[in-house]
Each structure stands twice: as C-alpha cells, then as structure tokens.
Residue frames relative to the residue before (quaternion, step in Angstrom):
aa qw qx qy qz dx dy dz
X 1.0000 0.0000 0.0000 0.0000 0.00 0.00 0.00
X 0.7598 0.4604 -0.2791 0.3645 3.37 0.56 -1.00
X 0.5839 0.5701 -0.3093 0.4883 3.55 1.66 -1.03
X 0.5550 0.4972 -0.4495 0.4926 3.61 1.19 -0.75
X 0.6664 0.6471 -0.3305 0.1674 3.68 0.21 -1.16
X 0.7463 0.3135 -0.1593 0.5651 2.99 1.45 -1.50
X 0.4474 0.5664 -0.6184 0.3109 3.66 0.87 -0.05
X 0.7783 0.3968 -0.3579 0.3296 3.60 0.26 -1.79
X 0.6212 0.4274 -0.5479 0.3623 3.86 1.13 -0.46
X 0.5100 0.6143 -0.5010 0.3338 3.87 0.77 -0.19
X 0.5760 0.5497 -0.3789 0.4717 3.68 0.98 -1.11
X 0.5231 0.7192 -0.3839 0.2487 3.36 0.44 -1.42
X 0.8086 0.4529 0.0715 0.3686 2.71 0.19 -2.40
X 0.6160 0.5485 -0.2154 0.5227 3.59 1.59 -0.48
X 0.6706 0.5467 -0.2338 0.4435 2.94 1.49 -0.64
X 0.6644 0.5455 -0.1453 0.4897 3.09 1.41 -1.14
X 0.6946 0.4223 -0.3152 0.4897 3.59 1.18 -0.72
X 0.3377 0.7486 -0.4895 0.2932 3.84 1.16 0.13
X 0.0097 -0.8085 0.4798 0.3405 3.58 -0.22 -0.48
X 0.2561 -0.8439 0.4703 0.0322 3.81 -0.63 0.96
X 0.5556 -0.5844 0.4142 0.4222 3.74 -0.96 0.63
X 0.1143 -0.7516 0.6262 0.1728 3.35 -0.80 0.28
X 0.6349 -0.6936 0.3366 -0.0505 2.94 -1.19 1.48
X 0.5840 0.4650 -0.2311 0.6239 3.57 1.64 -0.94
X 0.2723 -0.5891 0.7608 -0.0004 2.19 -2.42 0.56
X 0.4059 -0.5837 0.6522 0.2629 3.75 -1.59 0.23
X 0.1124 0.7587 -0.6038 -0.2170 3.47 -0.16 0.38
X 0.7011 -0.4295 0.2444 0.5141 3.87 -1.48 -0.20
X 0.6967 0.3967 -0.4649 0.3757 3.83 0.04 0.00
X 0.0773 0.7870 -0.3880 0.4734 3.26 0.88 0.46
X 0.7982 0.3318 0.0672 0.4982 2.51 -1.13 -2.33
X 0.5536 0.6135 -0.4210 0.3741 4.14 0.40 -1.00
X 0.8796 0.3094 -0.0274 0.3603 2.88 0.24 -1.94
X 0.5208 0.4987 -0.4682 0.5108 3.56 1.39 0.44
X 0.4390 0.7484 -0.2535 0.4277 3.44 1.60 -0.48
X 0.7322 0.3604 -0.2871 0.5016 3.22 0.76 -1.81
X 0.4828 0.6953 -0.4381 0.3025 3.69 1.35 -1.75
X 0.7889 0.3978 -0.2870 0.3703 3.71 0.26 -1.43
X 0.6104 0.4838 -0.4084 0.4761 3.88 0.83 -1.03
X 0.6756 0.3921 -0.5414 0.3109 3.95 0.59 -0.46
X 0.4631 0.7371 -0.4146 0.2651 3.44 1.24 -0.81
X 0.6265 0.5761 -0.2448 0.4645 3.15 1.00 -2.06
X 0.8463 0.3960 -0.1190 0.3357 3.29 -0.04 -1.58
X 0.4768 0.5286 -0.2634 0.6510 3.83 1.69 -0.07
X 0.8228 0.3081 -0.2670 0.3960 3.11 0.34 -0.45
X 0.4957 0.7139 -0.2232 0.4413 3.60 1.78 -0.37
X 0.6416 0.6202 -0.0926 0.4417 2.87 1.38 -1.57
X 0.7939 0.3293 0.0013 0.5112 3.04 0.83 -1.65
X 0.4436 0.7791 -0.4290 0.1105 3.97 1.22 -0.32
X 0.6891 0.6099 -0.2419 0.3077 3.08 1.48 -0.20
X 0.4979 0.5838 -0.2440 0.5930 3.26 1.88 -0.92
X 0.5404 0.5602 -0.3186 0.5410 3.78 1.24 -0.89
X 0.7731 0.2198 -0.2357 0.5464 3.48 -0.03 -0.66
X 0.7175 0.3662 -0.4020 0.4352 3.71 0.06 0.09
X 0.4825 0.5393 -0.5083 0.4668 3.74 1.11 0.25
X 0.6487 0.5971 -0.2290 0.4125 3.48 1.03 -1.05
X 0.7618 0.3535 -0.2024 0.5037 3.20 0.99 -1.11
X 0.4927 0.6063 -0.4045 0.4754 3.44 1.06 -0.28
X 0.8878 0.2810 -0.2930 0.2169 3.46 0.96 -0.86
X 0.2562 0.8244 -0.3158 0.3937 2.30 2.09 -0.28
X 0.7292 0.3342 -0.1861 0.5674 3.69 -0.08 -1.74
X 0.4783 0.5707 -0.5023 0.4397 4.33 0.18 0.22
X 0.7300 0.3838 -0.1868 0.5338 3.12 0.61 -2.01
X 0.8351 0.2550 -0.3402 0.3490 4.25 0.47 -0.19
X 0.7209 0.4204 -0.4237 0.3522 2.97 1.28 0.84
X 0.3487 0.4918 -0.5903 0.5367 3.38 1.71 1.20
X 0.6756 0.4175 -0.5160 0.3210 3.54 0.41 -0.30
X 0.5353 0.5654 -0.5009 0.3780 4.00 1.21 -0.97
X 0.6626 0.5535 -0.3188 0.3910 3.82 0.85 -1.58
X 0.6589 0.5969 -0.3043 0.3420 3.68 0.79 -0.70
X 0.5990 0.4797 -0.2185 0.6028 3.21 1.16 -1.81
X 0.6344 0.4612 -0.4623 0.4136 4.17 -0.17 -0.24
C-alpha cells in the first residue's frame, strides 16, 4: 500500500514538473474588461469615500468610548 502511494504521488509530480506548450491567449476584451473592473473600483470608491471613512470613524470613536466608560 504504501509503495503504491508514493509511486502514483511520484508520477504526479513528474507529470507536473514537465513543461508543456500552452495553448491560450489574452485577447483585447480581456484587457477591456480588467480596464472597466479598475475604473469601477476608482469610481466606487469616489462616490462612496465618504460613507468609507465614516464607517471607520464611527467605529473607531465606539471602540474609545467603551474604553473612556470603562477607565471611569
């Protein structure tokens, strides 16, 4: 059992360390739509930078006023 075990992980790993043509390509829409991916990022985040920073600060001032209420 055990001699079987490591043989087929040996195959495995022989297989894997071959190196083969790869077939694929990037074509241009692709590249587009990683394009658009980033401008929503930008433009989501622009939109929203305030609500972003006031979640933070909202929790922020929570977490230092259980500590002020504690320390008393």
């Amino acid at each position: 059992m055990y001699k079987t075990v490591i043989t087929c992980i040996l195959l495995i790993f022989s297989s894997l360390a071959v190196p083969r043509e790869a077939l694929a390509y990037i074509d241009p829409g692709t590249g587009s739509i990683l394009l658009q991916a980033l401008a929503a990022v930008v433009i989501g985040v622009g939109v929203f930078w305030r609500r972003i920073i006031g979640f933070f600060r909202k929790n922020n001032s929570a977490d230092q006023e259980s500590e002020h209420v504690s320390k008393k």
